[in-house]
MARVEXLUM-423199 format. One record per residue (C-alpha): x, y, z; residue in three letters. Coordinates in steps of 0.001 Angstrom, whole numbers, plus 500000, padded with zeros to 6 digits. Layout:
<node x="X" y="Y" z="Z" type="ALA"/>
...
END
This chain:
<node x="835773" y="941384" z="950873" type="UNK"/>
<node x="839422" y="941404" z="951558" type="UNK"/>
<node x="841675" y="942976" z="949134" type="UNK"/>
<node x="845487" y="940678" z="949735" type="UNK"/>
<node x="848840" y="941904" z="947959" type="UNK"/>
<node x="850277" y="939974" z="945052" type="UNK"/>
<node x="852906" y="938579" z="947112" type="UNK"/>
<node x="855591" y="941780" z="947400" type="UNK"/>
<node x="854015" y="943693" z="944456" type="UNK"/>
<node x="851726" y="946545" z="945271" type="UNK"/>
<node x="848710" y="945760" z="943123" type="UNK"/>
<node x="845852" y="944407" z="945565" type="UNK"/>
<node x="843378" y="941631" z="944607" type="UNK"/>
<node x="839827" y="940619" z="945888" type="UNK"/>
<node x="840791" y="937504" z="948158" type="UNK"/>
<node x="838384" y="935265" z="945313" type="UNK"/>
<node x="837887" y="936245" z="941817" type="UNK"/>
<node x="836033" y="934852" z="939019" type="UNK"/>
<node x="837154" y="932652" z="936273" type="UNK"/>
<node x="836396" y="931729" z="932960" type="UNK"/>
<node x="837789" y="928654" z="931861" type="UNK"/>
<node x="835266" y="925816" z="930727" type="UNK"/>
<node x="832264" y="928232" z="931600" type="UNK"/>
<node x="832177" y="931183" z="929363" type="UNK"/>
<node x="831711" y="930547" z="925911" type="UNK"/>
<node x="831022" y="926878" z="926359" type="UNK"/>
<node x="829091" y="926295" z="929474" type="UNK"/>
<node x="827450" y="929381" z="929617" type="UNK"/>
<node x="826472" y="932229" z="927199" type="UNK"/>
<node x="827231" y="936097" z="926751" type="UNK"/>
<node x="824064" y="936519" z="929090" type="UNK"/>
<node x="824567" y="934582" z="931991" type="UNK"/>
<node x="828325" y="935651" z="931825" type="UNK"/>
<node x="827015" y="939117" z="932339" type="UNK"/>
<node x="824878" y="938076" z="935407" type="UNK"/>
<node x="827644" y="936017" z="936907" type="UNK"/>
<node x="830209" y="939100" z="936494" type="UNK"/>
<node x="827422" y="941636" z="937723" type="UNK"/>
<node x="826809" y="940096" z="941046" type="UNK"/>
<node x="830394" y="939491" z="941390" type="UNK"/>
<node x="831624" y="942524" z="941232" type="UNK"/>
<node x="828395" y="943806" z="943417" type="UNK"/>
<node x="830270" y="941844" z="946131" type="UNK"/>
<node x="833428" y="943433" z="945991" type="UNK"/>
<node x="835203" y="940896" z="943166" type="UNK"/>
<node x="837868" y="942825" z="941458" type="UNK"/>
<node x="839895" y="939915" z="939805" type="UNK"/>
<node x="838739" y="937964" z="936214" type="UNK"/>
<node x="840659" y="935259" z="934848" type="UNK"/>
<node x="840853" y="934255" z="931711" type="UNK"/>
<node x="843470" y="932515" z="928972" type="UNK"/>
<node x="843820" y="932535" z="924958" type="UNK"/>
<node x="843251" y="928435" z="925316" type="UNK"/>
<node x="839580" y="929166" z="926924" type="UNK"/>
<node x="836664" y="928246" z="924670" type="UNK"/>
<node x="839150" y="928711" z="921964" type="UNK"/>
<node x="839674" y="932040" z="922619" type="UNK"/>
<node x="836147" y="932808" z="922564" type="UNK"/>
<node x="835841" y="932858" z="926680" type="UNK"/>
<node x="837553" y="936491" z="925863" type="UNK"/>
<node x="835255" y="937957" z="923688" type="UNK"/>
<node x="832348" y="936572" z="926244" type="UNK"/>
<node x="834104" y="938704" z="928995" type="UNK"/>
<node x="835181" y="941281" z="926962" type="UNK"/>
<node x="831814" y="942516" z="926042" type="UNK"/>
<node x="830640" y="941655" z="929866" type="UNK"/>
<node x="833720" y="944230" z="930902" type="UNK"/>
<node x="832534" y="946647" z="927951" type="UNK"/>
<node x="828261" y="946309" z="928129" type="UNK"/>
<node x="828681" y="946833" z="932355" type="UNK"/>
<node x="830852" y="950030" z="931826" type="UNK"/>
<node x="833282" y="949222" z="934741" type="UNK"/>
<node x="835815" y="951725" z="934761" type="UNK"/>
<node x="839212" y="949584" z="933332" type="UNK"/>
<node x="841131" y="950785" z="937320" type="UNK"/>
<node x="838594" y="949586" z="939331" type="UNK"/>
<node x="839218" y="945775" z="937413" type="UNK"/>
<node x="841872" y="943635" z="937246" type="UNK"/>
<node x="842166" y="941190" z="934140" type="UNK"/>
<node x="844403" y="938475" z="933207" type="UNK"/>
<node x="845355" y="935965" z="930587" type="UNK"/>
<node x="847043" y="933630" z="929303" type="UNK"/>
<node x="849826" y="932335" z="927040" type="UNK"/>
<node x="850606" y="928474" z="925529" type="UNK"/>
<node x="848144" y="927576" z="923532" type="UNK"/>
<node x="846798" y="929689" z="920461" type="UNK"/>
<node x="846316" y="927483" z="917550" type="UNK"/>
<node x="847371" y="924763" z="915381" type="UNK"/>
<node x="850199" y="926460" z="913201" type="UNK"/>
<node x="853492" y="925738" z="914022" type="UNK"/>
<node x="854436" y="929209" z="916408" type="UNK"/>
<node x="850413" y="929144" z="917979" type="UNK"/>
<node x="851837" y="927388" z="920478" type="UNK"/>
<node x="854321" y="927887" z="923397" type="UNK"/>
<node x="856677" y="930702" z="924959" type="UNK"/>
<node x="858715" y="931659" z="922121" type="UNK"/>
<node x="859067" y="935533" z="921449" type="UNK"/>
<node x="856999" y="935324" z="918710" type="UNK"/>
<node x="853810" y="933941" z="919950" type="UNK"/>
<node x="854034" y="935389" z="923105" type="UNK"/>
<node x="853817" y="938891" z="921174" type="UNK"/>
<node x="851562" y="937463" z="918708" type="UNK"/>
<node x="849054" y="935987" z="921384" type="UNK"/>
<node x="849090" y="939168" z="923582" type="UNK"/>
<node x="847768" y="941374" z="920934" type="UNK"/>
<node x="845268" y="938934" z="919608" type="UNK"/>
<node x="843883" y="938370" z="923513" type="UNK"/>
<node x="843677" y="942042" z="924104" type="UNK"/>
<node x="841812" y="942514" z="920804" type="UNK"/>
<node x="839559" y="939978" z="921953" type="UNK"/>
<node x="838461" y="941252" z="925245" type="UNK"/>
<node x="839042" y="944994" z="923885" type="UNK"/>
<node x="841293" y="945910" z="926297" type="UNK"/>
<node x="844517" y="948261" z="926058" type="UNK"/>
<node x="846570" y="946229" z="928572" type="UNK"/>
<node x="846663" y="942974" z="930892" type="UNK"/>
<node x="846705" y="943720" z="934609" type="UNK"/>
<node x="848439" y="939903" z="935501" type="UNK"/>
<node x="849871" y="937783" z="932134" type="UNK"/>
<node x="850580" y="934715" z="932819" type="UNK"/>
<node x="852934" y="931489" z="931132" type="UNK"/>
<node x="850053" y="928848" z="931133" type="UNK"/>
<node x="852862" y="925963" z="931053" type="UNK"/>
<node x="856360" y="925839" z="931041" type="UNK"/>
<node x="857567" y="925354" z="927488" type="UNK"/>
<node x="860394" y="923076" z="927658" type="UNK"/>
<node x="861616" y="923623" z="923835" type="UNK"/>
<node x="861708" y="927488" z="924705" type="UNK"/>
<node x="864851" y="928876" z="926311" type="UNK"/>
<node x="863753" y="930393" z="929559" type="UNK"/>
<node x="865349" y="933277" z="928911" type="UNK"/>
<node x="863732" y="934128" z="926054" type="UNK"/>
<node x="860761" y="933952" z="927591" type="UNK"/>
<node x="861796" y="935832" z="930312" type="UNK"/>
<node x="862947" y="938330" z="927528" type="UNK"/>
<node x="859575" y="938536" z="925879" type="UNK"/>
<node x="857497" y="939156" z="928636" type="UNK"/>
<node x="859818" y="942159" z="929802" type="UNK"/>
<node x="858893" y="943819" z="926228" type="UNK"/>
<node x="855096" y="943305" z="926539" type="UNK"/>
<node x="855674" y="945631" z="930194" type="UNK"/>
<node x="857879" y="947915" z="928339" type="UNK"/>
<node x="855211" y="948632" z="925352" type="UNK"/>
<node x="852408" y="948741" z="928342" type="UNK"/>
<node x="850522" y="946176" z="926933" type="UNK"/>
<node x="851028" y="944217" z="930404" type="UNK"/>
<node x="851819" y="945592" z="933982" type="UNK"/>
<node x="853334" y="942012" z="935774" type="UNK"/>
<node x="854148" y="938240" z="934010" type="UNK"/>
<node x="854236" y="935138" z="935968" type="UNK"/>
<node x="853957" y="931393" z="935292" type="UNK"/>
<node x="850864" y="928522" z="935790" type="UNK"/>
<node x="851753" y="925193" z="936964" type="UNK"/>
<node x="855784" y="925884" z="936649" type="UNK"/>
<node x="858332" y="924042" z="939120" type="UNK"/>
<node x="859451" y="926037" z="941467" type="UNK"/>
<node x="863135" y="925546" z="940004" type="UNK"/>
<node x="862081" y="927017" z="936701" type="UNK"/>
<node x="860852" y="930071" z="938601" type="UNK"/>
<node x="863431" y="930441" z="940352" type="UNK"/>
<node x="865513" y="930387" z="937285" type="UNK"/>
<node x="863504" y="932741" z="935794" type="UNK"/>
<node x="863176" y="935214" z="938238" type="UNK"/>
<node x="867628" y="934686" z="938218" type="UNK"/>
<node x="867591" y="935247" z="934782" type="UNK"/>
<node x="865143" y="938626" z="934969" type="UNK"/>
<node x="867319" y="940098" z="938182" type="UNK"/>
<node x="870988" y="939249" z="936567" type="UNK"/>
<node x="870295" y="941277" z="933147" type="UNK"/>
<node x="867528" y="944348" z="934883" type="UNK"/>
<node x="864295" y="942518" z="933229" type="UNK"/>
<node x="860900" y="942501" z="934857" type="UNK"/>
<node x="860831" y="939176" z="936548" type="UNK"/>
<node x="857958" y="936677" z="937431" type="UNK"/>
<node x="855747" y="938415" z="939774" type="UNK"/>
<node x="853153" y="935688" z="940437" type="UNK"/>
<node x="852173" y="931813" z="939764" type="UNK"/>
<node x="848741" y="930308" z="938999" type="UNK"/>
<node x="848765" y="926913" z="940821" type="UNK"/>
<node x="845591" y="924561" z="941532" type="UNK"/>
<node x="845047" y="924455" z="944981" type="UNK"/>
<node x="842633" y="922402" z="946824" type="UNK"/>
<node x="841857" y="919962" z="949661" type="UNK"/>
<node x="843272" y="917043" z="946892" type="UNK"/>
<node x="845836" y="918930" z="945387" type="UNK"/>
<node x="848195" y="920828" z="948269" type="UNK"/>
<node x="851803" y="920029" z="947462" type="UNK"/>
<node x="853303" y="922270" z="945464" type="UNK"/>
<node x="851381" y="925318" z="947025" type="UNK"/>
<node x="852421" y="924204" z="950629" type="UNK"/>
<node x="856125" y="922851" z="949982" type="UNK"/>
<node x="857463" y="923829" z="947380" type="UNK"/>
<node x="856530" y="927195" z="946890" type="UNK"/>
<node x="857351" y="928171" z="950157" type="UNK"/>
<node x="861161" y="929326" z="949572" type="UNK"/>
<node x="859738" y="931485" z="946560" type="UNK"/>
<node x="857218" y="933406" z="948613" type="UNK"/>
<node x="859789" y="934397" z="951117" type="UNK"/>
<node x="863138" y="934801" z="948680" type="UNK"/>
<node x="861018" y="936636" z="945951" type="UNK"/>
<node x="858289" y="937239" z="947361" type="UNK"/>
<node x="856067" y="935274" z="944765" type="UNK"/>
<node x="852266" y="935881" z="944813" type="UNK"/>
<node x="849204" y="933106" z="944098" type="UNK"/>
<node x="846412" y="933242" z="942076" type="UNK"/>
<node x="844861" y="929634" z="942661" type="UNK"/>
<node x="842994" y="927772" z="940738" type="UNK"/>
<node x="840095" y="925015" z="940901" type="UNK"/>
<node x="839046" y="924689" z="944655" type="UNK"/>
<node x="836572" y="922587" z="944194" type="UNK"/>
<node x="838797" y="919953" z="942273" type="UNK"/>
<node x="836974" y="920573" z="939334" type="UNK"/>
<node x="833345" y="920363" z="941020" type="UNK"/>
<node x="834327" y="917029" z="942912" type="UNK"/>
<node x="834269" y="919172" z="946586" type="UNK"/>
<node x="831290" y="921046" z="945757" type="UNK"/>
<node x="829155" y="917381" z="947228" type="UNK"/>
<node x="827438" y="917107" z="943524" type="UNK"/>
<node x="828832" y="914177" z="942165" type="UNK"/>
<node x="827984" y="912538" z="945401" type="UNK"/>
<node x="824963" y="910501" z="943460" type="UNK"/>
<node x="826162" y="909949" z="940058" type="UNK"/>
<node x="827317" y="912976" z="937363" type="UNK"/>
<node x="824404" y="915122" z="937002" type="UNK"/>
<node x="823437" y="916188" z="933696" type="UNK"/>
<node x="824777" y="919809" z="932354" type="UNK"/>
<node x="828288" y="919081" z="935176" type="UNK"/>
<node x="831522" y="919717" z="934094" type="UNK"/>
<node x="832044" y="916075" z="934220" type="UNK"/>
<node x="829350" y="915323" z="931774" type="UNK"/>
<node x="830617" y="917785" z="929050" type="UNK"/>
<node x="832383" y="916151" z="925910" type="UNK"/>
<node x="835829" y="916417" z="926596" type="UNK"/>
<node x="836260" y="916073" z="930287" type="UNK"/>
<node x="835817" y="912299" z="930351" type="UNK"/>
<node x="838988" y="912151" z="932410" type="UNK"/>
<node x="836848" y="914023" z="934930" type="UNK"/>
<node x="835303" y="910667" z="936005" type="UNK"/>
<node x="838673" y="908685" z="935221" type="UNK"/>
<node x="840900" y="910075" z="937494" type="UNK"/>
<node x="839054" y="912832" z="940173" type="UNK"/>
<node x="835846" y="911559" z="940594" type="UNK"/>
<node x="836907" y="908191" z="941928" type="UNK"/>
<node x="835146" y="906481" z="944857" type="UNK"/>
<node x="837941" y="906715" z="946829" type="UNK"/>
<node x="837391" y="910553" z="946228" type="UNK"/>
<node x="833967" y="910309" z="946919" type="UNK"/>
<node x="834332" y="908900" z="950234" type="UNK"/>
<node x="836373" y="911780" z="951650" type="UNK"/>
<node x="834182" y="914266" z="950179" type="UNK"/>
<node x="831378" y="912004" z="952477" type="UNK"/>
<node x="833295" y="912494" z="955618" type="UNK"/>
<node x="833962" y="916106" z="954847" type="UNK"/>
<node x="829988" y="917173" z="954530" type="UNK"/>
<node x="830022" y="916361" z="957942" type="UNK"/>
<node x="832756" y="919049" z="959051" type="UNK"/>
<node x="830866" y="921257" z="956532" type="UNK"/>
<node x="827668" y="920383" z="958269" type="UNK"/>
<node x="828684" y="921115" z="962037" type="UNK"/>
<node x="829708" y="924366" z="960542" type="UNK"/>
<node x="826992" y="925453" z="958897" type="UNK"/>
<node x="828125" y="925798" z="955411" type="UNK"/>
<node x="828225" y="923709" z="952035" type="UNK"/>
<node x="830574" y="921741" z="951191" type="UNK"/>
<node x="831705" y="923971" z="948416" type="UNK"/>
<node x="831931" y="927074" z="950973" type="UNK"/>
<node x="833976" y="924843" z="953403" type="UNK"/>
<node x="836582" y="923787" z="950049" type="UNK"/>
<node x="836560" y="927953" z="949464" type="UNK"/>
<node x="836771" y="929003" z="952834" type="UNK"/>
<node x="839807" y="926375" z="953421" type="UNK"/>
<node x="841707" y="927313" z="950101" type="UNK"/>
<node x="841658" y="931412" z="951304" type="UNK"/>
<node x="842842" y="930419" z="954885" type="UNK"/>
<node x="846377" y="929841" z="953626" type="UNK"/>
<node x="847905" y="932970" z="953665" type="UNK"/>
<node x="850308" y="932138" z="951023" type="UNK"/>
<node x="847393" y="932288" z="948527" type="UNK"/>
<node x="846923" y="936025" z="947175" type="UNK"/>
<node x="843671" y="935181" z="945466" type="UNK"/>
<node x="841506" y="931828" z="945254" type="UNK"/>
<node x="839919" y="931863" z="941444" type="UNK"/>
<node x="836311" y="930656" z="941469" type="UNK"/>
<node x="834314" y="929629" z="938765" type="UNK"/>
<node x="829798" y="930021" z="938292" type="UNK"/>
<node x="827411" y="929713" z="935787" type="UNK"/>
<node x="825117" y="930933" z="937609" type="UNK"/>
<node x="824536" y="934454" z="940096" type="UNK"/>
<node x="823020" y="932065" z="942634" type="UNK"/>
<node x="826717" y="930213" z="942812" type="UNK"/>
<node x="828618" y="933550" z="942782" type="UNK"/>
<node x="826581" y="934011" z="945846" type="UNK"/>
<node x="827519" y="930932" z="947484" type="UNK"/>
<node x="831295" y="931027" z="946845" type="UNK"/>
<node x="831244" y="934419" z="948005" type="UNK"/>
<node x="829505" y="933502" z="951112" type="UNK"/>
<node x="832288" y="930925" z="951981" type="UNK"/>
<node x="834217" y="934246" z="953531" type="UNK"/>
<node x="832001" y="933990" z="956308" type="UNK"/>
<node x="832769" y="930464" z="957569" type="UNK"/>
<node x="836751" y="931309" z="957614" type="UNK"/>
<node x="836881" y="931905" z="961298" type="UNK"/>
<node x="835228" y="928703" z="962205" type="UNK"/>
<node x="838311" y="926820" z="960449" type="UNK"/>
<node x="840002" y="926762" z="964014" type="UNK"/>
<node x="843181" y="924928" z="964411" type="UNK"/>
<node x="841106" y="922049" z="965817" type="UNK"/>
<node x="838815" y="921980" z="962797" type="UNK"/>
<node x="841559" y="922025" z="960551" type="UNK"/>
<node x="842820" y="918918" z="962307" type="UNK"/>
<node x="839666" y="917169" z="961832" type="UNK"/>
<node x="840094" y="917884" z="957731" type="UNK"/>
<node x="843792" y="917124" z="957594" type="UNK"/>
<node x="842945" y="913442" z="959741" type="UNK"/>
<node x="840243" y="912971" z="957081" type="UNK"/>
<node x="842340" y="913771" z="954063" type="UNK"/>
<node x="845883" y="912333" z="954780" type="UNK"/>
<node x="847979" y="914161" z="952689" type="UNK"/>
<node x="849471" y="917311" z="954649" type="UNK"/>
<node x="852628" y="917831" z="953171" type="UNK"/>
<node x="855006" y="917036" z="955910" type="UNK"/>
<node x="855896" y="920011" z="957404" type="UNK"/>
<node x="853688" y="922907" z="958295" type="UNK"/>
<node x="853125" y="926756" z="956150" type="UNK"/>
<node x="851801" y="928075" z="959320" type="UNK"/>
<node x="848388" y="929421" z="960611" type="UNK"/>
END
């Protein structure tokens, strides 16, 4: 296991981490959560993800007891979470100063933690001044109940405005951004991104690799029952990502994946970490067996040669149109 820089900040994350939106506390169980962590961390994981809007905040009391039964030591760990959606009341949702506060506390208390390692905006909040966002998340640092803030699925404008904002008044600014990032979904993390990681030397935590199962090759024969795609809820699942038009690439990929020697899933891994821009790629499990195997996809990273990469970009069609580098 590699362990990459957050962009320019100092604190080093495993090159994948573990997740736990959709699994814990709705796929899964305080019990296999503990399994999944356990062999995660045996291979050198140091990163879990999590957010207030997971399982209704119950995904954090399912890894806060994990974190608390397994007796990690809280520097050997780093934790995140999330802040947008909370409730139903009028200030559970959004950036404003109050629920950001309000959230924070609640989160921690849920996964009985002192402090979040990453905190993150989960979505920009257009009917929240940026700046007192930008405020708000400078207190949490100052009253150590967070160490860096940065933003999920923002434009790289409004980071940019942000991180303006933090460096004209002496506030903490945006450290890091939780994009998806996948074979289907490469844009923003390979365009426009790219003046932020060398001007402020923004860091990635990425999210979904596996286009929400649809490159792990198990959809290939219908939606198998106990998917993500079968769950109540995720309908749009087979609406708009599991389309045949989808499934047809994913065909032609298994064979790149094949003439490797690795699953399809490991190739989708293995091809999300090769981008150098990306500080950590978040995985997700529900079972040890699966930590296992998106763990193993480190191993089939030097076979994605320039050439093979080639051969995915020909079958994909949608390199953004001009290159990040090797």
């Amino acid at each position: 296991m590699e362990y990459r820089r957050l962009g320019s900040a100092g604190i080093k994350l495993s090159e994948l981490s573990l997740g736990a939106w959709v699994t814990y506390g709705g796929q899964v169980g305080e019990e296999v959560a503990t399994k999944c962590m356990s062999q995660a961390y045996d291979l050198g994981v140091n990163f879990y993800d999590n957010a207030e809007a997971y399982a209704h905040g119950n995904a954090e009391v399912v890894m806060g007891n994990v974190i608390k039964k397994l007796g990690w030591k809280r520097e050997d760990i780093v934790v995140s979470s999330k802040v947008f959606w909370g409730g139903d009341g009028p200030n559970d949702e959004g950036l404003s100063r109050k629920h950001i506060y309000e959230a924070c506390r609640r989160s921690l208390k849920r996964m009985q933690l002192e402090y979040f390692d990453l905190y993150f905006c989960h979505r920009p909040d257009p009917f929240t001044p940026i700046d007192e966002t930008v405020r708000a998340m400078d207190d949490l640092i100052h009253q150590g109940k967070i160490l860096y803030w940065g933003t999920s699925e923002w434009s790289g404008a409004d980071i940019m405005r942000a991180y303006g904002f933090a460096k004209e008044l002496g506030l903490n600014p945006p450290q890091m951004e939780q994009p998806q990032y996948n074979m289907m979904h490469r844009e923003r993390v390979e365009k426009e991104y790219v003046p932020l990681y060398r001007e402020i030397g923004l860091g990635t935590t990425t999210w979904s690799p596996l286009r929400s199962g649809l490159l792990s090759g198990k959809y290939a024969k219908g939606i198998p029952a106990g998917s993500r795609a079968a769950l109540k809820g995720y309908e749009w699942l087979q609406r708009s990502v599991i389309t045949p038009e989808a499934l047809t690439v994913v065909g032609q990929l298994e064979r790149v994946a094949n003439e490797i020697g690795c699953t399809m899933a490991q190739l989708a891994i293995a091809w999300a970490r090769r981008n150098e821009n990306v500080s950590t790629v978040i995985t997700g499990a529900t079972t040890p067996e699966q930590v296992r195997e998106n763990l193993g996809s480190l191993e089939f990273i030097p076979a994605l040669s320039r050439q093979v990469m080639d051969e995915i970009d020909g079958i994909l069609t949608n390199k953004p149109d001009f290159d990040i580098g090797d």
